[in-house]
C-alpha positions in Angstrom: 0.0 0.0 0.0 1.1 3.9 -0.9 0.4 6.6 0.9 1.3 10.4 0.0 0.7 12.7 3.3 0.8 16.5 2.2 2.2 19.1 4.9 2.5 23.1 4.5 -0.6 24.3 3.5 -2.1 27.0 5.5 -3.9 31.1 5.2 -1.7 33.2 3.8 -2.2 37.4 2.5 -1.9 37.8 -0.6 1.5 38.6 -2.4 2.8 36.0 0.3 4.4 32.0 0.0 3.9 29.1 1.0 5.5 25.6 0.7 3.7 22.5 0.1 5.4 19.1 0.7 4.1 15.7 0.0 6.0 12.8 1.1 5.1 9.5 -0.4 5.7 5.5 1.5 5.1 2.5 1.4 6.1 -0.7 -1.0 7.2 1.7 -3.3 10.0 0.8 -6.2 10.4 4.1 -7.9 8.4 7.0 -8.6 8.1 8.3 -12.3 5.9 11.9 -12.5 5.2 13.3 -9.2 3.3 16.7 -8.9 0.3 18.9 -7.7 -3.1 19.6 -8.9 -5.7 21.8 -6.9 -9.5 22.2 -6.7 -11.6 25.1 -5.7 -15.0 25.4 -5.1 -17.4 25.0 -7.6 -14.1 24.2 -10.2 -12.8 21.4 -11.3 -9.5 19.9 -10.5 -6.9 21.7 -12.7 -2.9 20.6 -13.0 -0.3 23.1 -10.8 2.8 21.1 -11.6 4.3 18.1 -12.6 8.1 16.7 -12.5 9.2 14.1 -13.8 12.0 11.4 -12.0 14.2 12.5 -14.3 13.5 16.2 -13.3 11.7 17.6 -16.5 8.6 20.1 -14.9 5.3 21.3 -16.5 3.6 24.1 -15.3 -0.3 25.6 -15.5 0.0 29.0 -17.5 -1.5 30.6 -14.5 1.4 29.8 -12.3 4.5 29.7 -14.0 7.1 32.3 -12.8 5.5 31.9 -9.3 5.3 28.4 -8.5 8.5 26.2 -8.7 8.2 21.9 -8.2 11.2 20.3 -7.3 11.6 16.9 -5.9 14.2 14.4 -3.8 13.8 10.9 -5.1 15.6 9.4 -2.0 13.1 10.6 0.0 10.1 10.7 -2.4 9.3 13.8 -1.7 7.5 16.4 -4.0 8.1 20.4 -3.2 6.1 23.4 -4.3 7.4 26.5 -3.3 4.7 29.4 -4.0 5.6 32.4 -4.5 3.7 35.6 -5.2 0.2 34.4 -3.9 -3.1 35.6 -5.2 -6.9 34.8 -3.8 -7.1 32.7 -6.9 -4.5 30.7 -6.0 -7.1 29.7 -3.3 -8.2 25.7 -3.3 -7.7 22.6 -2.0 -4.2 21.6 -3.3 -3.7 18.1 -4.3 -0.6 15.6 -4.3 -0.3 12.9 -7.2 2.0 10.2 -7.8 2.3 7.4 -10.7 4.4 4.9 -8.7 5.9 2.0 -9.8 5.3 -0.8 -6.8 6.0 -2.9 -9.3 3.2 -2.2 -11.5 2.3 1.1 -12.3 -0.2 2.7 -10.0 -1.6 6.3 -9.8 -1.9 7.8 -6.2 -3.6 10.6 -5.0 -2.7 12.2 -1.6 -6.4 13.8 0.9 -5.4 17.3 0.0 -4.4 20.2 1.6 -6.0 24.3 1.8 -4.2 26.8 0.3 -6.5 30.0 1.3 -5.3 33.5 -0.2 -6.4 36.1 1.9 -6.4 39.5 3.7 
């Protein structure tokens, strides 16, 4: 069984950071793309950021030059550092992992709130 606990969310103003971690165990052989999606109300769930094991990274539009995903595969552990917050960054924020146990499996982490606000 995998499991991928996210830590770091939190109420922030805007214009302010936060950084997300999501630490993934278990039987767990490797780890290929690793990232972060989010949810807010009434939305559906959108990508933030993916990385690959290799290190390659794919951003939404609405975040690049703000947001930066990093990872440490010894640990497998996903980062997001957010920079530059704005209330629309506001959502659930979501951890997601295709790991290979063997077999190929896609995990999803409960979530964690990201609220932008004065």
């Amino acid at each position: 069984q995998v499991q991928l606990v996210e830590s770091g969310g939190g109420l922030v103003q805007p214009g302010g950071s936060l950084r997300l971690s999501c630490a993934a165990s278990g039987s767990i052989f490797s780890i290929n793309v690793i990232g972060w999606y989010r949810q807010a109300p009434g939305k559906q769930r959108e990508l933030v950021a993916v990385i690959s094991r290799g290190g390659s990274t794919n951003y939404a539009g609405c975040v690049k030059g703000r947001f930066t995903i990093s990872r440490d595969n010894a640990k497998n552990t996903v980062y997001l550092q957010m920079n530059s917050l704005k209330p629309e960054d506001t959502a659930v924020y979501y951890c997601n992992a295709e790991v290979i146990v063997p077999g190929i499996y896609d995990y999803w982490g409960a979530g964690t709130q990201v609220t932008v606000s004065s």
